[in-house]
KOLPATI-82547 format. One record per residue: residue number from 1; residue in three letters; x, y, z of N, C-alpha, C in turn. Coordinates in steps of 0.2 Angstrom, whole numbers. Example, Ala and Ser with C-alpha at 12.3 -4.5 7.8 and 13.67 -1.06 7.14 Angstrom:
n:res:nc1:nc2:nc3:cac1:cac2:cac3:cc1:cc2:cc3
1:ALA:66:-28:39:62:-22:39:66:-16:39 $
2:SER:64:-11:35:68:-5:36:64:0:39 $
END
This chain:
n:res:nc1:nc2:nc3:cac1:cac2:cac3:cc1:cc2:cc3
1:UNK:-139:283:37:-145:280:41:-144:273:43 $
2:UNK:-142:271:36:-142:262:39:-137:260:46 $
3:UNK:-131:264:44:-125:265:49:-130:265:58 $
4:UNK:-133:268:57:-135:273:62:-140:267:64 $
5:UNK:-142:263:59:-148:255:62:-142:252:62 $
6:UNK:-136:249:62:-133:245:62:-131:246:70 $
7:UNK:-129:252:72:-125:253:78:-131:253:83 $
8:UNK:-138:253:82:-143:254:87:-145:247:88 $
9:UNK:-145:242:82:-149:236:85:-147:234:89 $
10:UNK:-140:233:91:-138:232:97:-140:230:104 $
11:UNK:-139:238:106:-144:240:111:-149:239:112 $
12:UNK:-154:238:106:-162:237:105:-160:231:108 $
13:UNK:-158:226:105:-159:219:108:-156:217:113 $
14:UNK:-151:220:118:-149:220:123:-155:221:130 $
15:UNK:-158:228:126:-164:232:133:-169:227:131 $
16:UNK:-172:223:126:-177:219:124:-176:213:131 $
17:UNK:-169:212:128:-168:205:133:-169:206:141 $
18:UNK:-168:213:143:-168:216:151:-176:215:152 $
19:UNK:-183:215:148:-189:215:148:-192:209:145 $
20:UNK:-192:204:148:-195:199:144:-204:200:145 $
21:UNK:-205:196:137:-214:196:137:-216:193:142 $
22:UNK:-221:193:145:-227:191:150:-229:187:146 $
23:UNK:-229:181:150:-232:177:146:-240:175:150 $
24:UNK:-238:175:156:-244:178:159:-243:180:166 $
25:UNK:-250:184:169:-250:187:174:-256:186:181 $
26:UNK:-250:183:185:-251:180:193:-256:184:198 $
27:UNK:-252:191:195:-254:194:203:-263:194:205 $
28:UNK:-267:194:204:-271:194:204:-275:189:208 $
29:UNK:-271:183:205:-272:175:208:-269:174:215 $
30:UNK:-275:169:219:-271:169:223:-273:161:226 $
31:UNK:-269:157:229:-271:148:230:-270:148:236 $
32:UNK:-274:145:242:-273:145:247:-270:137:249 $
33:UNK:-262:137:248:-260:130:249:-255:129:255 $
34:UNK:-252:122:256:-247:120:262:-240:120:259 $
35:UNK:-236:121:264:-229:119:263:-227:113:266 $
36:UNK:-222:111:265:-220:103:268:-218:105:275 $
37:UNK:-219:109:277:-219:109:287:-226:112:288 $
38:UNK:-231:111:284:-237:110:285:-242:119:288 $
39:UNK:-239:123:284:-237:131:285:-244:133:280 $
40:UNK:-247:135:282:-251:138:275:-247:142:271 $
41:UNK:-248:145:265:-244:148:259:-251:151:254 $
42:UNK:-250:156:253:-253:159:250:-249:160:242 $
43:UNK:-250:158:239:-247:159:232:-250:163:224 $
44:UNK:-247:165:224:-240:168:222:-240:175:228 $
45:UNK:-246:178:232:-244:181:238:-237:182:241 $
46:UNK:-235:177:244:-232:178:251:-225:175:246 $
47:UNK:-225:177:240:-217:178:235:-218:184:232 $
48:UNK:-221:188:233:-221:194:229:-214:196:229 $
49:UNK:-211:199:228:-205:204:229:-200:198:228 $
50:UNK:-200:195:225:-197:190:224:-195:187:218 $
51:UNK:-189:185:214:-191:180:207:-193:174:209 $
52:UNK:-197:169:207:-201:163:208:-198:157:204 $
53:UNK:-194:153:206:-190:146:200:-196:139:202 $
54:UNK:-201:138:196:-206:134:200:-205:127:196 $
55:UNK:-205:122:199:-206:116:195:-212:113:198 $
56:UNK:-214:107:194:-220:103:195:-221:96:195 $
57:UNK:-220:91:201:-220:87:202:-223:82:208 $
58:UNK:-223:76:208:-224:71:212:-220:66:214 $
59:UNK:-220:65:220:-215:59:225:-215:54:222 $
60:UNK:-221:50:218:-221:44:217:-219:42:209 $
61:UNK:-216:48:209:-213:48:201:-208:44:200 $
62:UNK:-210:40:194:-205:35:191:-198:38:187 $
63:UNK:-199:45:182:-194:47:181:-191:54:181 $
64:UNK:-196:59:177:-192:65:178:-194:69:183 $
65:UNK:-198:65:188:-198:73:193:-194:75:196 $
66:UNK:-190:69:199:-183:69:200:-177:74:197 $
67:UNK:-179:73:192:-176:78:186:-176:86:188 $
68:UNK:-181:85:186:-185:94:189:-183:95:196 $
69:UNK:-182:92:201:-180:93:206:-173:95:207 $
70:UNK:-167:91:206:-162:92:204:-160:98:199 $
71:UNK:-166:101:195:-163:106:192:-163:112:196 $
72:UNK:-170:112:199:-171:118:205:-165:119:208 $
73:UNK:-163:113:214:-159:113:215:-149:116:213 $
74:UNK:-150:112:208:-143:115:203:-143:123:202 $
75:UNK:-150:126:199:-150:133:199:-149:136:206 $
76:UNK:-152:134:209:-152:136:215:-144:137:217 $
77:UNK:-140:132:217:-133:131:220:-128:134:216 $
78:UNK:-128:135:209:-125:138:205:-125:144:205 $
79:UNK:-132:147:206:-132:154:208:-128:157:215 $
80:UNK:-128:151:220:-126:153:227:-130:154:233 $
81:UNK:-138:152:229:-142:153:237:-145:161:235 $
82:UNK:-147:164:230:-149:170:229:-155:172:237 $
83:UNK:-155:177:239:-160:180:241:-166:184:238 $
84:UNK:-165:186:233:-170:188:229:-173:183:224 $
85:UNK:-172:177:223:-174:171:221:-176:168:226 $
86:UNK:-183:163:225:-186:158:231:-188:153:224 $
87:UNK:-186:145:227:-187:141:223:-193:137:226 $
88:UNK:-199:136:221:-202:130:223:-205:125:219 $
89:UNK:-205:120:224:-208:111:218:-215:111:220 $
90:UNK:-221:111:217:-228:110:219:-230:104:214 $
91:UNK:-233:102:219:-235:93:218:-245:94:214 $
92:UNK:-244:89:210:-250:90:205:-252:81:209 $
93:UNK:-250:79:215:-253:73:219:-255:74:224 $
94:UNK:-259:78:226:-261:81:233:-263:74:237 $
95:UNK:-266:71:235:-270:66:239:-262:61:242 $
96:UNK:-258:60:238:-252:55:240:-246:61:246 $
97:UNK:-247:65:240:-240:72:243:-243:77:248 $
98:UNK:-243:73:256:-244:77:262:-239:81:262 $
99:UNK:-239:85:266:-235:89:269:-227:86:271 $
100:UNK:-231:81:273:-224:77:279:-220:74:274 $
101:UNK:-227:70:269:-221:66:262:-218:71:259 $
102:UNK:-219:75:258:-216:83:253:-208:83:257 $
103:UNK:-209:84:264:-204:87:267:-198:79:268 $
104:UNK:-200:74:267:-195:70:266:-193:69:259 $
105:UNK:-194:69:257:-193:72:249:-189:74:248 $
106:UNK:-190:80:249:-188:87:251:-178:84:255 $
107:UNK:-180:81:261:-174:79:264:-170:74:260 $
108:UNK:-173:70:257:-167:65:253:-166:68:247 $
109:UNK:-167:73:246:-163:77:240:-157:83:244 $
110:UNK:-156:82:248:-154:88:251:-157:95:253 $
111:UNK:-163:96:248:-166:102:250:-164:109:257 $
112:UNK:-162:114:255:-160:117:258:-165:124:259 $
113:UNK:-161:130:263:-166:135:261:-169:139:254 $
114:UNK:-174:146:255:-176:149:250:-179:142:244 $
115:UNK:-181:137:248:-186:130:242:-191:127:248 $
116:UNK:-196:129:244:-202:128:247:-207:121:241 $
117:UNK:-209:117:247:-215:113:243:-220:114:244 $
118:UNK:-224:114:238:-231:115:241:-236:109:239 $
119:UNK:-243:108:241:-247:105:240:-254:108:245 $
120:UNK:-259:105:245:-266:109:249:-272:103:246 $
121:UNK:-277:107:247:-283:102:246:-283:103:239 $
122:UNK:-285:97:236:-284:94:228:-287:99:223 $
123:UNK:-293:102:228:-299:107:223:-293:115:219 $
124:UNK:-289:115:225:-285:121:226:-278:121:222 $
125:UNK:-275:114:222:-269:114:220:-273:112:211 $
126:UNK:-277:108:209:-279:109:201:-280:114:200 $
127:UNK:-283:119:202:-285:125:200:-278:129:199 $
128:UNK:-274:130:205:-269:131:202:-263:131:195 $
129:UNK:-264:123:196:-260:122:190:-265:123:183 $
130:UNK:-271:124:183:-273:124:176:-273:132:177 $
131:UNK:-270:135:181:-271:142:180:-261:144:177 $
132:UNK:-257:138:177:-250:139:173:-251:134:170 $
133:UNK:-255:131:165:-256:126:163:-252:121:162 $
134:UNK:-250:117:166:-247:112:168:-255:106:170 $
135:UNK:-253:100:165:-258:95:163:-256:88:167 $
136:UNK:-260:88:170:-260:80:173:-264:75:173 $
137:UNK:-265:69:171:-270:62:171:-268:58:175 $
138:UNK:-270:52:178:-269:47:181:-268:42:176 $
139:UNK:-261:39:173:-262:33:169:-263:26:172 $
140:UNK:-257:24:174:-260:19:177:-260:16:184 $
141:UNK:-266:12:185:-268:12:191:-269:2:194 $
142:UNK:-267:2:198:-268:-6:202:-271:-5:209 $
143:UNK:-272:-10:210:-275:-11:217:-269:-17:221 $
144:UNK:-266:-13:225:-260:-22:229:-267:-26:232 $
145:UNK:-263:-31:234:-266:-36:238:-268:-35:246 $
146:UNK:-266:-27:247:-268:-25:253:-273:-23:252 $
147:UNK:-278:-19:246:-282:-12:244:-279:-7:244 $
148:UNK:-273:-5:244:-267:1:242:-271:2:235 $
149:UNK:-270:8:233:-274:10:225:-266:14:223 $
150:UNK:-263:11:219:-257:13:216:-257:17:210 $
151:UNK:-256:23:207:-256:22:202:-248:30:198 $
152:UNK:-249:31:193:-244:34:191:-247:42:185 $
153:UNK:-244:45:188:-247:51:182:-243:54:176 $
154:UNK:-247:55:169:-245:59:165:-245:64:165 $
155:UNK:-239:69:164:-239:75:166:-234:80:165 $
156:UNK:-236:89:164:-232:94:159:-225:91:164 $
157:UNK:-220:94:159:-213:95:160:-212:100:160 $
158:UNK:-211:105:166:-210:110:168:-207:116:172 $
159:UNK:-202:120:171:-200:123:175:-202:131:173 $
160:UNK:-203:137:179:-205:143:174:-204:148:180 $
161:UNK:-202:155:177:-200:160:180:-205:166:183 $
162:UNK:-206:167:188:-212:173:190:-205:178:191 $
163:UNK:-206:184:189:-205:189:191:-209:192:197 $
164:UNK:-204:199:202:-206:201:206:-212:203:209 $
165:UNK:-216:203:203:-224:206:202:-229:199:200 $
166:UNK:-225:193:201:-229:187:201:-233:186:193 $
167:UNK:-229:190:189:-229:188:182:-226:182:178 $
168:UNK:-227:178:176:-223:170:171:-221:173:166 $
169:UNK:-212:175:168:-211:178:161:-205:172:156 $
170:UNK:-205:167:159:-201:162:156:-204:156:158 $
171:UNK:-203:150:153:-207:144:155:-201:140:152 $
172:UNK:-200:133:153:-195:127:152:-197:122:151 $
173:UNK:-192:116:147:-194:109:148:-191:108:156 $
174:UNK:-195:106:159:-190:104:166:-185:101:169 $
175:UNK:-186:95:162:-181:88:166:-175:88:160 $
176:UNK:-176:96:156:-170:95:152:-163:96:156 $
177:UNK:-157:91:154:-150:93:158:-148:102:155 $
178:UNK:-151:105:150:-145:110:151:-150:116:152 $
179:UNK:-156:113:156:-160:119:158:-159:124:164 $
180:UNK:-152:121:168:-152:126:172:-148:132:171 $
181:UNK:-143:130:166:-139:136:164:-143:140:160 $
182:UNK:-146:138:155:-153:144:153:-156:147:158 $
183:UNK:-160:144:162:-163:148:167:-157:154:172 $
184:UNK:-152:150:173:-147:159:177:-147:161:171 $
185:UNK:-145:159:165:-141:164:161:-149:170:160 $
186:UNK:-155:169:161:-162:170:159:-160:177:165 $
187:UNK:-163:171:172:-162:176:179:-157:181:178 $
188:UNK:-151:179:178:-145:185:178:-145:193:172 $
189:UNK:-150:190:167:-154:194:162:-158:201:166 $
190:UNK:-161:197:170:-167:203:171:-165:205:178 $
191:UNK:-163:201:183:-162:204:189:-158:208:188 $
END
C-alpha cells in the first residue's frame, strides 16, 4: 500500500498543479472603464475567454511601475505574443492617467499587441481595485509655483493571473526581476 502511495503522489501533485485554487472570483464583476485609445472596456467582460496577466500602476511613478510594466511585457515576449493570453497595466491615478497619457506610456515602453491600459472615472477604477485588493494613498503632495498639485502614491505591488472564467488564480510581487519566469512557468501550468 505504501508502494502504491509513493507511486500516486506524483500524479496527485502534478493534476493539483493543472488546477490552481481561486483565490477569488471576477465573473460576476463587471467595471465600466477606458483604454488608452479611449475605447470603453468592460472588465473582466470583454477578456472572458482569455488568461488575463494584469499589473497595477501609474505614469507618474518614481520607481516600480516601471517595473511592473517591463514585466508584463517580458512575459508577454518570452511567451511569443500568446493569443490566448491578453495583458493589461490598470492605473490606480485616474485623475493624472487619461487615456492619451496611458497610451504614450504605453508607446515609450514599446508596448505592442494583446496589452491593453486601462483607467475611467476614479469612482470605477477604486472600486475596482479594492475589489483585487490592491491598496493606494496619496503620500506626498506639493503645490509648484504655477498651482500644478504634484503629488506621489503608495501602493500594492502587483501582478496577478485571471483565468478564462475571470477567476484570480495567481497573484505576485510585481516589480520582482524573476517574476516573469514564475508567471510562464505558472501560465504554461494550466493552459
Amino acid at each position: 500500500m505504501k508502494n502504491l502511495i509513493l507511486l500516486l503522489l506524483p500524479l496527485f501533485i502534478i493534476s493539483c498543479g493543472n488546477h490552481p485554487e481561486v483565490i477569488d472570483d471576477l465573473g460576476d464583476a463587471s467595471f465600466e472603464l477606458l483604454n488608452q485609445d479611449s475605447v470603453a472596456v468592460t472588465f473582466p467582460d470583454d477578456f472572458q475567454g482569455k488568461y488575463v496577466v494584469m499589473g497595477f500602476i501609474y505614469t507618474n511613478c518614481p520607481d516600480i511601475c516601471s517595473l511592473i510594466t517591463q514585466n508584463l511585457m517580458q512575459i508577454q515576449q518570452e511567451m511569443n505574443y500568446p493569443d490566448d493570453v491578453h495583458f493589461i497595466a490598470a492605473t490606480f491615478d485616474p485623475e493624472r492617467d487619461t487615456p492619451s497619457v496611458l497610451k504614450k506610456y504605453g508607446e515609450a515602453f514599446g508596448v505592442d499587441r494583446n496589452f491593453t491600459f486601462l483607467t475611467g472615472d476614479s469612482a470605477e477604477v477604486f472600486t475596482m481595485m479594492d475589489s483585487v485588493r490592491v491598496r493606494s494613498q496619496i503620500s506626498m503632495t506639493q503645490t509648484t509655483d504655477d498651482g500644478r498639485e504634484l503629488y506621489f502614491i503608495n501602493h500594492s505591488d502587483k501582478i496577478m493571473v485571471l483565468d478564462k472564467q475571470s477567476r484570480i488564480i495567481f497573484e505576485y510581487g510585481g516589480s520582482q526581476p524573476m517574476i516573469p519566469n514564475i508567471v510562464i512557468e505558472d501560465l504554461n501550468k494550466v493552459r
